[in-house]
PyMOL Python script that loads the backbone (N, CA, C, O; Angstrom):
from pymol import cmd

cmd.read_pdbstr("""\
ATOM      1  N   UNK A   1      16.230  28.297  -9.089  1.00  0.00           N
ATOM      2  CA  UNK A   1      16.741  27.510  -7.982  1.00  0.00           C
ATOM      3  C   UNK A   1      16.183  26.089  -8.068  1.00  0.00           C
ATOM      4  O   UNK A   1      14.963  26.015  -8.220  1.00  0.00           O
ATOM      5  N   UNK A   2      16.999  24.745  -7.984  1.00  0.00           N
ATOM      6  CA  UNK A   2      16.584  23.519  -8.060  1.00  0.00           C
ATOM      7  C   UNK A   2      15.892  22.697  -6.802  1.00  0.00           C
ATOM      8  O   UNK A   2      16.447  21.717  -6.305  1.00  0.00           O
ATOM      9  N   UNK A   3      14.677  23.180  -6.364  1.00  0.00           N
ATOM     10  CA  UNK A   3      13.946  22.664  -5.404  1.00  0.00           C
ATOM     11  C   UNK A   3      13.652  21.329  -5.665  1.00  0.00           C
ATOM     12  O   UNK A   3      12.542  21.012  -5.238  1.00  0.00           O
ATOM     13  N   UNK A   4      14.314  20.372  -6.263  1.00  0.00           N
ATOM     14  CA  UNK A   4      14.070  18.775  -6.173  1.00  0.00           C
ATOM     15  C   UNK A   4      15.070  18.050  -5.230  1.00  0.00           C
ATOM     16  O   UNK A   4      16.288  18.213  -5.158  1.00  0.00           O
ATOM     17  N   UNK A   5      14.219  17.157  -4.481  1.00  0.00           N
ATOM     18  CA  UNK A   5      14.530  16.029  -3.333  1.00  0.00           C
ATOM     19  C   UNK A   5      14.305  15.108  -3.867  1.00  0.00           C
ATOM     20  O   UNK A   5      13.230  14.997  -4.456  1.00  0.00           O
ATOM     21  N   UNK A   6      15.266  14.072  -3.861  1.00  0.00           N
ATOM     22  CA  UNK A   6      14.856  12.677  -4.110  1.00  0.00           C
ATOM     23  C   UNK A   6      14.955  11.928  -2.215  1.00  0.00           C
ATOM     24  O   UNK A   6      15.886  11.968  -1.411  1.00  0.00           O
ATOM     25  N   UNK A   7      13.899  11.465  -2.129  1.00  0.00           N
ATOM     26  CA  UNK A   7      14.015  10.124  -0.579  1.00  0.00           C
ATOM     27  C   UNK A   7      14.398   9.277  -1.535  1.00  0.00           C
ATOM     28  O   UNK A   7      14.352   9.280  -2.765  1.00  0.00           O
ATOM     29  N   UNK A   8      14.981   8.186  -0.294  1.00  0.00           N
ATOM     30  CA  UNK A   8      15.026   6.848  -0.765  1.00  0.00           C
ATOM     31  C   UNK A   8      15.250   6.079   0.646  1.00  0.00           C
ATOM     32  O   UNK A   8      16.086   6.187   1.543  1.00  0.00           O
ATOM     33  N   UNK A   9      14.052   5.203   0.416  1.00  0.00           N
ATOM     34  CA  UNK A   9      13.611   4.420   2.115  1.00  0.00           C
ATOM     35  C   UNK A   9      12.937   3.574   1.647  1.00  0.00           C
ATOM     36  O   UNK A   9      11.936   3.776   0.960  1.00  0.00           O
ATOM     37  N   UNK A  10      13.625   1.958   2.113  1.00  0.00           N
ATOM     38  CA  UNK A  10      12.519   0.588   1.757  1.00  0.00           C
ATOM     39  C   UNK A  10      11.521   0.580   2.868  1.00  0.00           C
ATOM     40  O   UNK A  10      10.704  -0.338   2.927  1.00  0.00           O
ATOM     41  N   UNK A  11      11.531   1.636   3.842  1.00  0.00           N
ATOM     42  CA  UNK A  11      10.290   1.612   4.677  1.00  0.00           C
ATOM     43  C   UNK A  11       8.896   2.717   3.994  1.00  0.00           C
ATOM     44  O   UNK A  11       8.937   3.887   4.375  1.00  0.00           O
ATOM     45  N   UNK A  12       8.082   2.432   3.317  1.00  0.00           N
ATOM     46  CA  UNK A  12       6.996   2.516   2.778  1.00  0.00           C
ATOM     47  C   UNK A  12       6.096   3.948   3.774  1.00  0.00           C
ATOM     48  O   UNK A  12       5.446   4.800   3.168  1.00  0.00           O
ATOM     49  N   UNK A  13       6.234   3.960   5.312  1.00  0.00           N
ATOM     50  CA  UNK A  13       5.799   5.027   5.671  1.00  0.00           C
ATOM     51  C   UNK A  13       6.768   6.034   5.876  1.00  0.00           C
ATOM     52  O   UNK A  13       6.442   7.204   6.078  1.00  0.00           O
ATOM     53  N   UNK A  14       7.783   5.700   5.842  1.00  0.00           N
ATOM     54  CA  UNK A  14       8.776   6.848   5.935  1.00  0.00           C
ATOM     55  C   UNK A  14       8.675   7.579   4.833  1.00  0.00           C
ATOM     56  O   UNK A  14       8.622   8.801   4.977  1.00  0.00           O
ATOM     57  N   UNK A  15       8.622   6.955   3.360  1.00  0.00           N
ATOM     58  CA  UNK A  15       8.717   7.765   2.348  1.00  0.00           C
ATOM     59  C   UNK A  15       7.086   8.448   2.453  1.00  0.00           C
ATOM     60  O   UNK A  15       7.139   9.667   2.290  1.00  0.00           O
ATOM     61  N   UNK A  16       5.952   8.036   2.641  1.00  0.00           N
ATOM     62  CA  UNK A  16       4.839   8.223   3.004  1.00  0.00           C
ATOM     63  C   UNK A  16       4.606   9.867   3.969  1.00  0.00           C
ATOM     64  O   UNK A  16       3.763  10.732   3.730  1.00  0.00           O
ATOM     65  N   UNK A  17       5.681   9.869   5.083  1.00  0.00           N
ATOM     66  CA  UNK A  17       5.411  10.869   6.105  1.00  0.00           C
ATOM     67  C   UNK A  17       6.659  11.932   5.271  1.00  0.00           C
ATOM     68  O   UNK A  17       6.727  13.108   5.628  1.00  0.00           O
ATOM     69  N   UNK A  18       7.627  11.393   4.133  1.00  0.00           N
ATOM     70  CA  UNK A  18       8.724  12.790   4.011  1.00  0.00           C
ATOM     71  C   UNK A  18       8.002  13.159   2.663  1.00  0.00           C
ATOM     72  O   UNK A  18       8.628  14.058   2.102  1.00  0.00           O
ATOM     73  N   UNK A  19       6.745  12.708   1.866  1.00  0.00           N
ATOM     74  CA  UNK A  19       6.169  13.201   1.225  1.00  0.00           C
ATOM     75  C   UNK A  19       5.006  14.183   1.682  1.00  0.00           C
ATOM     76  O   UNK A  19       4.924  15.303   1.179  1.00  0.00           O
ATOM     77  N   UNK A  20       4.362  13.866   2.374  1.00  0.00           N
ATOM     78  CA  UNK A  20       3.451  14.523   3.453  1.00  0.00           C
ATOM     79  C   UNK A  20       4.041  16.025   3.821  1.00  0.00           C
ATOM     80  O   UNK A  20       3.670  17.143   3.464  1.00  0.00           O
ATOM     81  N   UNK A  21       5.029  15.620   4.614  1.00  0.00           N
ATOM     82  CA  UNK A  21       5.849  17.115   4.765  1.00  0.00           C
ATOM     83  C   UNK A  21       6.830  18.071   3.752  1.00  0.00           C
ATOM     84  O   UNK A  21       7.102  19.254   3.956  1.00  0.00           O
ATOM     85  N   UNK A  22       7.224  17.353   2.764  1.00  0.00           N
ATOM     86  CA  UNK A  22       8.350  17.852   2.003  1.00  0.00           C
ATOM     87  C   UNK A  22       7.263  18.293   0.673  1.00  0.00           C
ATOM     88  O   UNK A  22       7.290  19.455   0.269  1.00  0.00           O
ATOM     89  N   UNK A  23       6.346  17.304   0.056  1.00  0.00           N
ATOM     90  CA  UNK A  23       5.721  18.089  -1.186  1.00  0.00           C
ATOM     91  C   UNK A  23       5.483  19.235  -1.265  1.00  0.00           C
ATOM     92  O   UNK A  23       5.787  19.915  -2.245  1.00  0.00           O
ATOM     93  N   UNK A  24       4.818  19.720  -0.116  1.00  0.00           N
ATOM     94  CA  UNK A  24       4.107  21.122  -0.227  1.00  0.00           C
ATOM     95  C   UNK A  24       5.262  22.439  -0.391  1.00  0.00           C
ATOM     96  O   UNK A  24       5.015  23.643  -0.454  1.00  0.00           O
ATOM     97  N   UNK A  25       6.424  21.828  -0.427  1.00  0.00           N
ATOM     98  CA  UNK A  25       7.531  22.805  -0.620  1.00  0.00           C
ATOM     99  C   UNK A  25       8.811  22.301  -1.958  1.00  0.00           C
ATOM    100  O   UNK A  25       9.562  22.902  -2.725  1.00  0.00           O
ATOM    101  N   UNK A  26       8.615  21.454  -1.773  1.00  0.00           N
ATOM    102  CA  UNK A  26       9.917  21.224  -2.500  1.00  0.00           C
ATOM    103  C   UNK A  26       9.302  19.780  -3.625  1.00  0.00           C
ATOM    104  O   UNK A  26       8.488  18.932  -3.260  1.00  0.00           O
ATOM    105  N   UNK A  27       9.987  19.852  -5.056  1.00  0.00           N
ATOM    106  CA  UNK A  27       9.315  18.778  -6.042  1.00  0.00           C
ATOM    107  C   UNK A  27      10.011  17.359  -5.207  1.00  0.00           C
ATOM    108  O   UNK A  27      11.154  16.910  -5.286  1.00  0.00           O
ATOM    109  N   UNK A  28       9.367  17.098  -4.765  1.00  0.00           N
ATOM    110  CA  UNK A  28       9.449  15.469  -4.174  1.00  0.00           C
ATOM    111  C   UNK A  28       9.329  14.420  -5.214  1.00  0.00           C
ATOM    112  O   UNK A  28       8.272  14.193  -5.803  1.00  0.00           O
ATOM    113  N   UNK A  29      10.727  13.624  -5.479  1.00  0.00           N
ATOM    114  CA  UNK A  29      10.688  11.467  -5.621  1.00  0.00           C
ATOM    115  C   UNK A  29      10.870  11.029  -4.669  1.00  0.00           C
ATOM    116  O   UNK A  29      11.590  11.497  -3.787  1.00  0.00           O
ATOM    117  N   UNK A  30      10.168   9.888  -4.632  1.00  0.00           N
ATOM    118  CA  UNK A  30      10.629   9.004  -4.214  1.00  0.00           C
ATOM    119  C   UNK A  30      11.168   7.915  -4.142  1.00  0.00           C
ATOM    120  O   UNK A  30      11.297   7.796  -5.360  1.00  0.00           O
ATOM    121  N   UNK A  31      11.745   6.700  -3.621  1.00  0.00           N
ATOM    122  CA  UNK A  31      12.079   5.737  -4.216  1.00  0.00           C
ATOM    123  C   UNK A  31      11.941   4.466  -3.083  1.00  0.00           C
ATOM    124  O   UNK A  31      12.214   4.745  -1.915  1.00  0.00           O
ATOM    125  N   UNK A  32      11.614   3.382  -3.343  1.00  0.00           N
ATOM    126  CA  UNK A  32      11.775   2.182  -2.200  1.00  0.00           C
ATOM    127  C   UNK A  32      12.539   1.273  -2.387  1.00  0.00           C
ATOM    128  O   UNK A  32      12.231   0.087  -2.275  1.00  0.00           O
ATOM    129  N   UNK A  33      13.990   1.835  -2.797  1.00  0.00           N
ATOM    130  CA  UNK A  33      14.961   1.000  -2.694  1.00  0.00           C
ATOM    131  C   UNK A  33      16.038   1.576  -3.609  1.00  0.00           C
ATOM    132  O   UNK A  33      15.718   2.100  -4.676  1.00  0.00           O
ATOM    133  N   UNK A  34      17.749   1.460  -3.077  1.00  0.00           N
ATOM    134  CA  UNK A  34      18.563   2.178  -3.875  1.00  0.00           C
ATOM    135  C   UNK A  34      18.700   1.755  -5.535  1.00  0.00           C
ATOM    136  O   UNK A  34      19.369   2.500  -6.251  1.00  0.00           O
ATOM    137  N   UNK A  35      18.109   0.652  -6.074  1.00  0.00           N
ATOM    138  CA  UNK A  35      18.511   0.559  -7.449  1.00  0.00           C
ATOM    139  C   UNK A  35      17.357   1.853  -8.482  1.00  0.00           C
ATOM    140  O   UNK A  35      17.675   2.527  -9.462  1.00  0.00           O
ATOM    141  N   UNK A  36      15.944   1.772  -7.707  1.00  0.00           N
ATOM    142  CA  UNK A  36      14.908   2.840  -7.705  1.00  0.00           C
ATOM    143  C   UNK A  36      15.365   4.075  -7.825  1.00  0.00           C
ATOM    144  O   UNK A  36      15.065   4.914  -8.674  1.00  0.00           O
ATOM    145  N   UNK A  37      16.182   4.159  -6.843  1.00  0.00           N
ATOM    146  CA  UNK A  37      16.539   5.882  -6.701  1.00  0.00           C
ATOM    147  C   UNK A  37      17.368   5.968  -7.814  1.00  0.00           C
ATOM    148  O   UNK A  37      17.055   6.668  -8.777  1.00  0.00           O
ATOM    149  N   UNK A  38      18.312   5.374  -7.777  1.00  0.00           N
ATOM    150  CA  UNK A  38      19.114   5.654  -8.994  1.00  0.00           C
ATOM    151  C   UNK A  38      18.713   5.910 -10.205  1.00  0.00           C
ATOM    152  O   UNK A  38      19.143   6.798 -10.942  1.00  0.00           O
ATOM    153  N   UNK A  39      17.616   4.887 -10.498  1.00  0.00           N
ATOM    154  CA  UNK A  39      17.269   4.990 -11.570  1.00  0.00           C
ATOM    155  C   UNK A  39      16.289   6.648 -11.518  1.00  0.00           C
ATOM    156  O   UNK A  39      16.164   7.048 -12.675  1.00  0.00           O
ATOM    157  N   UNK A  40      15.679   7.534 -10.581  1.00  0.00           N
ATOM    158  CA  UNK A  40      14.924   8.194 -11.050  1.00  0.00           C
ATOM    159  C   UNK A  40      15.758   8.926 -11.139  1.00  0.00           C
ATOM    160  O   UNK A  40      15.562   9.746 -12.036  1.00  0.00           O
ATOM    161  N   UNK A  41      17.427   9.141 -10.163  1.00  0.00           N
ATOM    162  CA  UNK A  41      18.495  10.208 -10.327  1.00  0.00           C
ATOM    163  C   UNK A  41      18.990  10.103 -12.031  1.00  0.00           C
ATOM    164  O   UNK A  41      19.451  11.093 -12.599  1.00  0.00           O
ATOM    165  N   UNK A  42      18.878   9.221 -12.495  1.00  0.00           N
ATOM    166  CA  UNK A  42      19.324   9.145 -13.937  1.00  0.00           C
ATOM    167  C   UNK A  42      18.312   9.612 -14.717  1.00  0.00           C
ATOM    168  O   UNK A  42      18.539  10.152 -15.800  1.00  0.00           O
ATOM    169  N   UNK A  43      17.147   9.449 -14.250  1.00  0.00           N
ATOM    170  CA  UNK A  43      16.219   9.573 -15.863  1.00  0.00           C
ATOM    171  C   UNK A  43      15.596  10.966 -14.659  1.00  0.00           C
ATOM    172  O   UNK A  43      14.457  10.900 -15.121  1.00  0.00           O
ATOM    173  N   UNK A  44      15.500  11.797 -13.845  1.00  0.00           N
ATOM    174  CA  UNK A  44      14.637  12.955 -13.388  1.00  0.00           C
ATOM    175  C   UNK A  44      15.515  14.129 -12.619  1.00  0.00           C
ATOM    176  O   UNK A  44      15.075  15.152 -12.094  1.00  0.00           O
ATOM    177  N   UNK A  45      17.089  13.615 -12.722  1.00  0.00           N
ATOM    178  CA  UNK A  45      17.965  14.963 -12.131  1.00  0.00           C
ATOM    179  C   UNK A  45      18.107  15.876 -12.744  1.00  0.00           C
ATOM    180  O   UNK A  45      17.547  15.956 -13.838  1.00  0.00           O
ATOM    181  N   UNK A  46      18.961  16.965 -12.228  1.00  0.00           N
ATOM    182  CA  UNK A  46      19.603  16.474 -10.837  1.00  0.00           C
ATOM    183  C   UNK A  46      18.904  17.306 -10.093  1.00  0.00           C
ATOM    184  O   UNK A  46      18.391  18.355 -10.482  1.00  0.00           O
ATOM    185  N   UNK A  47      18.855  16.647  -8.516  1.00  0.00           N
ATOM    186  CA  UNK A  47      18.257  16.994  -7.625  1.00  0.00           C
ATOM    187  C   UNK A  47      19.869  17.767  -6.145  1.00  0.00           C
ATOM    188  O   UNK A  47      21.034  17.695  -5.755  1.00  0.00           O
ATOM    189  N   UNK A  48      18.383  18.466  -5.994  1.00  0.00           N
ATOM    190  CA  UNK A  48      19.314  19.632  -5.482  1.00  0.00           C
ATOM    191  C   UNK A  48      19.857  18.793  -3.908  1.00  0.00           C
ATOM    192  O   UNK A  48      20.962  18.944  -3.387  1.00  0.00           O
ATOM    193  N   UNK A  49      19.148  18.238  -3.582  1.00  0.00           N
ATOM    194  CA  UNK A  49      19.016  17.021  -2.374  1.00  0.00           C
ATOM    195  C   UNK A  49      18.887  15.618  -2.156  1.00  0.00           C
ATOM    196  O   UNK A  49      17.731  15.255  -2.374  1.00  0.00           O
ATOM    197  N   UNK A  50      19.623  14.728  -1.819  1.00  0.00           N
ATOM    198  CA  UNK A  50      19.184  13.297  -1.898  1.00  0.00           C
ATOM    199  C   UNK A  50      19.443  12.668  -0.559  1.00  0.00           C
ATOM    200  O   UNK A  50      20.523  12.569   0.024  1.00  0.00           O
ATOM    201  N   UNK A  51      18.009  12.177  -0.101  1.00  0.00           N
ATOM    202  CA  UNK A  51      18.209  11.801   1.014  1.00  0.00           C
ATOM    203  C   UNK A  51      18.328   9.852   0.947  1.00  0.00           C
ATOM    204  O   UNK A  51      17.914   9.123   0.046  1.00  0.00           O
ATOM    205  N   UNK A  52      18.932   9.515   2.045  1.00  0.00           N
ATOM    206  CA  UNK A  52      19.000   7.708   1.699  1.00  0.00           C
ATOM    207  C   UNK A  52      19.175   7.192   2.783  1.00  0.00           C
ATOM    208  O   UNK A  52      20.122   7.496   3.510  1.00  0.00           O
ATOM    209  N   UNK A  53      18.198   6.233   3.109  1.00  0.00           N
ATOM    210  CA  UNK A  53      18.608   5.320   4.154  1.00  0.00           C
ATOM    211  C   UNK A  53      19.382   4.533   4.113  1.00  0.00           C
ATOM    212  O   UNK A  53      19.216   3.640   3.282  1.00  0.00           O
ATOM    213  N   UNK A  54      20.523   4.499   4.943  1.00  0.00           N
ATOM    214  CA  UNK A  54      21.645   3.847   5.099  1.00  0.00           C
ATOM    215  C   UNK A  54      21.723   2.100   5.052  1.00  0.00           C
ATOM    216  O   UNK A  54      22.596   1.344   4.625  1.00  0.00           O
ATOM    217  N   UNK A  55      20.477   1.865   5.655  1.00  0.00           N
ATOM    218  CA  UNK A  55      20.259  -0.168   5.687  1.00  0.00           C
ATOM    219  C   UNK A  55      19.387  -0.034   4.778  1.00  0.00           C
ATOM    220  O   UNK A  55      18.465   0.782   4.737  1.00  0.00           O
ATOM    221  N   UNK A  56      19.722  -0.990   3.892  1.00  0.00           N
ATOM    222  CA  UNK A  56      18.077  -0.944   2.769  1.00  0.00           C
ATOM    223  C   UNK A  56      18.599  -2.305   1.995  1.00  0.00           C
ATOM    224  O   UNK A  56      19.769  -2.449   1.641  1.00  0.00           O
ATOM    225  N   UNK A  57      17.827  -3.029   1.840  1.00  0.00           N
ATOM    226  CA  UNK A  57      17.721  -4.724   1.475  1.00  0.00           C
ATOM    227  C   UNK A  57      18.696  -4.194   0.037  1.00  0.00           C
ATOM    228  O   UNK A  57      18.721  -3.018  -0.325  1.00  0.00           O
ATOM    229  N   UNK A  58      19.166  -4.881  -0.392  1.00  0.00           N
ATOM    230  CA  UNK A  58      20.219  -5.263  -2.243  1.00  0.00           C
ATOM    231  C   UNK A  58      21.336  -3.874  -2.388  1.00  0.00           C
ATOM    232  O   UNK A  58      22.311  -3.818  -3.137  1.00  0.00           O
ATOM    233  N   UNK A  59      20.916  -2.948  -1.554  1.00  0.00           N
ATOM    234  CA  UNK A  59      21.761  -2.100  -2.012  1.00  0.00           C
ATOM    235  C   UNK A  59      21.773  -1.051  -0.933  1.00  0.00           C
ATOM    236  O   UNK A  59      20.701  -0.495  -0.698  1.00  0.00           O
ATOM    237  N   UNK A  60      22.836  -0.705  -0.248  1.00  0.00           N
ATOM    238  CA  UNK A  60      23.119   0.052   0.808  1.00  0.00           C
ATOM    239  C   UNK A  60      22.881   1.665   0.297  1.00  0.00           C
ATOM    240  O   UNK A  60      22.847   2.175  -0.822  1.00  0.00           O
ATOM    241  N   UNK A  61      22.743   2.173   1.582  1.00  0.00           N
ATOM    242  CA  UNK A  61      22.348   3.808   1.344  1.00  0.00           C
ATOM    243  C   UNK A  61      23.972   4.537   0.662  1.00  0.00           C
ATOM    244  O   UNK A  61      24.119   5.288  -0.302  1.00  0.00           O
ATOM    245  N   UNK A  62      24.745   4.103   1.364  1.00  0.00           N
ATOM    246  CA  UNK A  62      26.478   4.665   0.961  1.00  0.00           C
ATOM    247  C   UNK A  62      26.373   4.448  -0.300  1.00  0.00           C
ATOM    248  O   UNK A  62      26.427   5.335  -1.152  1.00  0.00           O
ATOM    249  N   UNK A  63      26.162   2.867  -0.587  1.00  0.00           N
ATOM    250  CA  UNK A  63      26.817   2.407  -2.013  1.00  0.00           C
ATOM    251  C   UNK A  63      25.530   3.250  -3.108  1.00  0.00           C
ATOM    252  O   UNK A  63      26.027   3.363  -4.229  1.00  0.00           O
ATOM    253  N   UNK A  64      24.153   3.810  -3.070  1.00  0.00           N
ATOM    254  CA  UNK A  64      23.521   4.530  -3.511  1.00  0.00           C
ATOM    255  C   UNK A  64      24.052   5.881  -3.747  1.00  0.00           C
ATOM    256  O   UNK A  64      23.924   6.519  -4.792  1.00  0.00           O
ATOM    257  N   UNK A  65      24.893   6.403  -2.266  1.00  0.00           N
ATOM    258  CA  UNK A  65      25.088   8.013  -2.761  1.00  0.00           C
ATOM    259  C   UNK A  65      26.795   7.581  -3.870  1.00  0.00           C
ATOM    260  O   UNK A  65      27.110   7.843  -5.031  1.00  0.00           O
ATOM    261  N   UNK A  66      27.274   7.072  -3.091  1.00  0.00           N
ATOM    262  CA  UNK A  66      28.228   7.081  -4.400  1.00  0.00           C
ATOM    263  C   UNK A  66      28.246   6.980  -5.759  1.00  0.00           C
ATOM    264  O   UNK A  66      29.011   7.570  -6.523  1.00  0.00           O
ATOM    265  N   UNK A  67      26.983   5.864  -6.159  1.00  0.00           N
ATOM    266  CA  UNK A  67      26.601   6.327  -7.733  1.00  0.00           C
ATOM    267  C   UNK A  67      25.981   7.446  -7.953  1.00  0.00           C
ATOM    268  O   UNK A  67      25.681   7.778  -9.099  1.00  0.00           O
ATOM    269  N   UNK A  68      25.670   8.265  -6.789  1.00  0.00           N
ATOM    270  CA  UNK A  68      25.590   9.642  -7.525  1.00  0.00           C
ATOM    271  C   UNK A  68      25.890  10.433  -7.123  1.00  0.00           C
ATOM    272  O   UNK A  68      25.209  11.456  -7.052  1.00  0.00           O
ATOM    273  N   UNK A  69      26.862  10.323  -6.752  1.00  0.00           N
ATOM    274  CA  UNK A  69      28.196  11.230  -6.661  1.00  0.00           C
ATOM    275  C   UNK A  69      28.984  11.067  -7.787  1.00  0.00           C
ATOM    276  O   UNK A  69      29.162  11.989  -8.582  1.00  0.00           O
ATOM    277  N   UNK A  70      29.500   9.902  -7.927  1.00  0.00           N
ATOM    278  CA  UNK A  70      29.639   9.024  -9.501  1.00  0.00           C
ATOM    279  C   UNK A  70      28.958  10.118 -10.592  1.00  0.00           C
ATOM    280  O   UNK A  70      29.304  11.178 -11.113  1.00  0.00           O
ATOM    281  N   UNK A  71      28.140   9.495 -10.615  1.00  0.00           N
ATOM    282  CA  UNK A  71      27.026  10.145 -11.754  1.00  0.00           C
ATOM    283  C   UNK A  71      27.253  11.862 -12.202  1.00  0.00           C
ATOM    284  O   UNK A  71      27.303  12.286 -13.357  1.00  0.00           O
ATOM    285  N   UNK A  72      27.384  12.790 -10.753  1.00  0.00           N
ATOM    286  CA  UNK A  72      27.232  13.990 -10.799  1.00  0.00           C
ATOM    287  C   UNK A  72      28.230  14.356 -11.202  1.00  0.00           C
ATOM    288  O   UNK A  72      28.239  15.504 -11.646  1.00  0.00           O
ATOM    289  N   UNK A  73      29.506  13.562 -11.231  1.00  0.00           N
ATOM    290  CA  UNK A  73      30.936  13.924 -11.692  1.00  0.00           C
ATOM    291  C   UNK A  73      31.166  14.036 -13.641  1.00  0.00           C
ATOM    292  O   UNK A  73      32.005  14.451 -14.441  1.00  0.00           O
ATOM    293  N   UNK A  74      30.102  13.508 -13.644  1.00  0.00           N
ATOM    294  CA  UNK A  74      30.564  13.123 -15.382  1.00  0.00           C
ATOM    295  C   UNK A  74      30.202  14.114 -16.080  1.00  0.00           C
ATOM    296  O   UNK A  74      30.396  14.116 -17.296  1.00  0.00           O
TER     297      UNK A  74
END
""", "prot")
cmd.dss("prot")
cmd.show_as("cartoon", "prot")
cmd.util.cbc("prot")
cmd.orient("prot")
């Protein structure tokens, strides 16, 4: 079963408090910002979960899940 989560939050304690709670169960990335996430969804998937904050400075949470949604299609 694929127990990997990727976060992705340019707020620094958020990813801070969903590591706190989520490691002890599930293989936790993280990322502080959508070009980040992407990149660990490319080089450390696939993850069974991807969470994303929707406002995030250069690159929106939507326009993040769609490249990997993108991605998961190929």
């Amino acid at each position: 079963m694929n127990r990997k989560v990727l976060c992705v939050d340019d707020d620094e304690s958020i990813l801070k408090g969903m590591h706190l709670h989520l490691s002890r169960k599930f293989d936790l990335s993280v990322a502080a910002s959508g070009d980040k996430g992407l990149k660990l969804f490319e080089e450390e998937g696939p993850f069974a979960v991807v969470v994303g904050d929707m406002r995030m400075p250069g690159m929106e949470g939507m326009e993040m899940m769609k490249w990997t949604r993108i991605s998961t299609q190929r």
